[in-house]
C-alpha positions as CSV (number, residue, x, y, z in Angstrom):
1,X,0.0,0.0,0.0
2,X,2.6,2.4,1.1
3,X,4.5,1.8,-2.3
4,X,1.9,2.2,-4.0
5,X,1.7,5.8,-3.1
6,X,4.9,6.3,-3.3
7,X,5.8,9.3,-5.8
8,X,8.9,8.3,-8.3
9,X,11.5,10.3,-8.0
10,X,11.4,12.1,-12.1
11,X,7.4,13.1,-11.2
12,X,8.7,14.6,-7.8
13,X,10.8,16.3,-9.5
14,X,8.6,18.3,-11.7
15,X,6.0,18.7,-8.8
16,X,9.1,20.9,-6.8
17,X,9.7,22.6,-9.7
18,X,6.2,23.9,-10.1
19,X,6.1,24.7,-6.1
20,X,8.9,26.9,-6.5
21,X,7.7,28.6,-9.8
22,X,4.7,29.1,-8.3
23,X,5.8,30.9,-5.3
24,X,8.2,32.7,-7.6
25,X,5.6,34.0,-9.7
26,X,3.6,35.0,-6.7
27,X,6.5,36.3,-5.1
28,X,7.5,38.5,-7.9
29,X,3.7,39.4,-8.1
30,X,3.9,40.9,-4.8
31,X,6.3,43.0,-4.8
32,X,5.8,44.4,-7.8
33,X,2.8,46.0,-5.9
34,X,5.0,48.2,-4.1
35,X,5.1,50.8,-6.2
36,X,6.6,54.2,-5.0
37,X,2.9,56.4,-4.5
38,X,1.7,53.4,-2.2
39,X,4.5,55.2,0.4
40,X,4.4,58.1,2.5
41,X,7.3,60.2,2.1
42,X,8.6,63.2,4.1
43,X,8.4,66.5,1.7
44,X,6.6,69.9,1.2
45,X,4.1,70.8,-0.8
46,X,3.5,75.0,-2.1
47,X,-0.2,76.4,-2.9
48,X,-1.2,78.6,-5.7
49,X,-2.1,80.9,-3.0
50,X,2.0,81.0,-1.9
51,X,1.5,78.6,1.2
52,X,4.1,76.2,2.0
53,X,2.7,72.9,3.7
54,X,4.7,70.4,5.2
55,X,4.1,66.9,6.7
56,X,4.0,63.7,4.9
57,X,2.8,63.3,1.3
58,X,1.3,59.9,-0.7
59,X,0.9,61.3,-4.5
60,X,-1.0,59.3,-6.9
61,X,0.1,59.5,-10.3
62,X,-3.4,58.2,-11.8
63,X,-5.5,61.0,-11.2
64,X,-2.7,63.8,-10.5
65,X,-3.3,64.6,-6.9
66,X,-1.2,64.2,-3.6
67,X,-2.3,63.4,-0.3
68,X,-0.7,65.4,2.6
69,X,-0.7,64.4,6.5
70,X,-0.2,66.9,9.2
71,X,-0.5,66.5,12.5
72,X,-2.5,63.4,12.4
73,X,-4.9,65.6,10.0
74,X,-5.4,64.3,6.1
75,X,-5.7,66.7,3.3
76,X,-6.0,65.2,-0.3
77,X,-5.1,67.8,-3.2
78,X,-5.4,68.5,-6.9
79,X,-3.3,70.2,-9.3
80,X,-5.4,73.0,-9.9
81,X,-4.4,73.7,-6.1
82,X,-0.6,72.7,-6.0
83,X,2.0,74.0,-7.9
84,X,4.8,72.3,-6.3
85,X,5.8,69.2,-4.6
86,X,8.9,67.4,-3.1
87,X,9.1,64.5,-1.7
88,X,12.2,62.5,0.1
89,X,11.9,58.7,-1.4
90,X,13.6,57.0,1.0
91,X,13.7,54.1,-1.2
92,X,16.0,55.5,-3.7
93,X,17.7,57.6,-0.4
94,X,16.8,61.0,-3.0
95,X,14.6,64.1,-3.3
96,X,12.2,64.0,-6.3
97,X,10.5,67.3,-7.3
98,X,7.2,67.4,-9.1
99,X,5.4,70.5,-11.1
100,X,1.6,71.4,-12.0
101,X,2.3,72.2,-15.4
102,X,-0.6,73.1,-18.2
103,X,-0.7,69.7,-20.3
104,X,-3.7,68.1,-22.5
105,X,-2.3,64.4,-24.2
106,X,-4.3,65.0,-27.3
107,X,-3.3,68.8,-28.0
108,X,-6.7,70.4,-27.2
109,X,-7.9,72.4,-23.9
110,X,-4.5,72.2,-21.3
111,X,-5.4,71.2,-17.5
112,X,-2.5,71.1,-14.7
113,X,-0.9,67.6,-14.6
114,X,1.9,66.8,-11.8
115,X,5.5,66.1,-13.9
116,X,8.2,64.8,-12.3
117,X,11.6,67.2,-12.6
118,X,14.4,64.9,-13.8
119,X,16.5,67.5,-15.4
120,X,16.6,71.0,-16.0
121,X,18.9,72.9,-18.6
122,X,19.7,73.0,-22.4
123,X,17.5,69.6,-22.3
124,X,14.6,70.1,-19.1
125,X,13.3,66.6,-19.1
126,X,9.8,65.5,-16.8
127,X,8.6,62.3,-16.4
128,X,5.2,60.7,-15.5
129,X,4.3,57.3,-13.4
130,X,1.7,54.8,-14.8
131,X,0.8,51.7,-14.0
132,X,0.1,49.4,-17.4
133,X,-0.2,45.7,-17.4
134,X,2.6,43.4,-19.0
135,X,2.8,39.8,-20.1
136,X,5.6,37.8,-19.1
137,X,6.3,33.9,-19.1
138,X,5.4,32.3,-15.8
139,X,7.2,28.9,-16.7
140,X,5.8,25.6,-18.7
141,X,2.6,25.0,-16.6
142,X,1.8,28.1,-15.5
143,X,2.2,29.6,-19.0
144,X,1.9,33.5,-19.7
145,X,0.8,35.8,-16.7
146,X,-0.1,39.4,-16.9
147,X,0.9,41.7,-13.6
148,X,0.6,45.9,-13.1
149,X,4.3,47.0,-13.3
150,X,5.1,50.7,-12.7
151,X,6.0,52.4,-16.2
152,X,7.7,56.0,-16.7
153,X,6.8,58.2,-19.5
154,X,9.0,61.0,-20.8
155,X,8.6,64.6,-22.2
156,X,10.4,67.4,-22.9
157,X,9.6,70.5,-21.6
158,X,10.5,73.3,-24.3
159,X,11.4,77.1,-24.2
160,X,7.6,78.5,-25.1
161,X,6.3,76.5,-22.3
162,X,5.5,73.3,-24.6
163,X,5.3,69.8,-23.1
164,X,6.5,67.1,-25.9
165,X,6.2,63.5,-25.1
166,X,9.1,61.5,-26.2
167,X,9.6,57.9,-27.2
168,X,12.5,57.1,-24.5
169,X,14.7,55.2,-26.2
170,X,18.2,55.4,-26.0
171,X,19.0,56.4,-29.5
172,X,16.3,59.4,-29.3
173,X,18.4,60.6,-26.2
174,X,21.8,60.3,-27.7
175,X,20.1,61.9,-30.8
176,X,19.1,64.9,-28.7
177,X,22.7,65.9,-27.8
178,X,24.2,66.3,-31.5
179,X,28.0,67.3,-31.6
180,X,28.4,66.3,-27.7
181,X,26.8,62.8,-28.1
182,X,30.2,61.2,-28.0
183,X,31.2,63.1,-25.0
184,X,28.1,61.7,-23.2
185,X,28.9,58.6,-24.2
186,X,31.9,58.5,-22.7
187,X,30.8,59.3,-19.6
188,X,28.2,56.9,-19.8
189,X,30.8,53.9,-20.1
190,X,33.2,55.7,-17.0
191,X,30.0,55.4,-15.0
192,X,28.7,52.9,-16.6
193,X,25.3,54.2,-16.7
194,X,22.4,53.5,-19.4
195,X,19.8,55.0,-20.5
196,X,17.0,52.5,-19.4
197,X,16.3,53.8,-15.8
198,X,14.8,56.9,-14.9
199,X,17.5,57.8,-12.6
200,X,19.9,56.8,-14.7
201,X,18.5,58.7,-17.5
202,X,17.8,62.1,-15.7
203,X,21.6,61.5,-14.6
204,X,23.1,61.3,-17.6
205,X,20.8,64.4,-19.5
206,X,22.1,66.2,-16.4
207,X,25.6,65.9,-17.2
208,X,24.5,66.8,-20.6
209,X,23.4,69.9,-19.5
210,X,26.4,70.7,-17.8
211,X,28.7,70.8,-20.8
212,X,26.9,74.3,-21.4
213,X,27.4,75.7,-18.5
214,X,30.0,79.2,-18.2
């Protein structure tokens, strides 16, 4: 009876590995739920009216507003009402600074949208958070699973005030920087820095931007 039971040793096998995909997959599931606006973070935020308000501040990137906790007291705010934010991520150990800027995605009537600053200079480049769902291959039983993964949009904010959207890539960036696009890339391999993580990427446009200053 008891052999009969007994599980051979190729079948038991393939029943660990599935165990551990699984709890892989769920794993790797959960924490890409942690996204960064599911935090509070120390910062500041400054009114239209000129008010500075401090405390702690969860923003969400999905409907432009930030919440902001003082004193055990919860304010939520759009922005229409905030021109200004900063916030200390302690996750990345960094400031971030975000801007109400005028910005309509299809060109018509402009509405005040939060943009992250990630550089500022001959190239001034924002960024937005979004949350989009991806495919990705879960192993042979489990097949193809979709999960929410935290993607960042870029745009280029121009002289007259214009706010471009931009592709990303890496080639677009090194594009951007003409005659100085070997120098960048030099610096790039000393630092060994790409051009496929947003702190990477506002690092390197940075450094860009300091070849033009006297």
């Amino acid at each position: 009876m008891i052999r009969s039971l007994a599980i051979q040793p190729k079948k038991l096998k393939w029943i660990l590995w599935s165990i551990v995909t699984l709890i892989f997959c769920l794993g790797s599931k959960a924490q890409a739920q942690q996204f960064p606006f599911e935090f509070w973070h120390e910062g500041k935020a400054i009114l239209e009216t000129g008010d500075t308000l401090r405390g702690k501040i969860k923003y969400d990137p999905q409907n432009d507003l930030i919440q902001l906790e003082r004193n055990g007291k919860y304010e939520t705010l759009t922005s229409r009402k905030v021109i200004f934010y900063e916030i200390f991520d302690a996750q990345l150990n960094n400031y971030r600074q975000f801007f109400a800027l005028p910005y309509s995605p299809s060109g018509g009537y402009k509405t005040p949208a939060f943009f992250e600053l990630l550089a500022e200079g001959k190239i001034t480049l924002l960024s937005k958070e979004s949350l989009e769902y991806r495919s990705s291959n879960a192993g042979f039983y489990y097949g193809t699973v979709s999960r929410l993964v935290l993607v960042h949009k870029y745009f280029l904010l121009k002289e007259d005030g214009s706010i471009e959207r931009v592709t990303g890539s890496k080639n677009e960036f090194i594009d951007m920087m003409g005659s100085r696009s070997e120098e960048v890339r030099r610096y790039m391999k000393t630092n060994r820095l790409g051009l496929e993580r947003k702190e990477e990427i506002g690092r390197v446009i940075g450094y860009y931007n300091s070849l033009f200053k006297k």
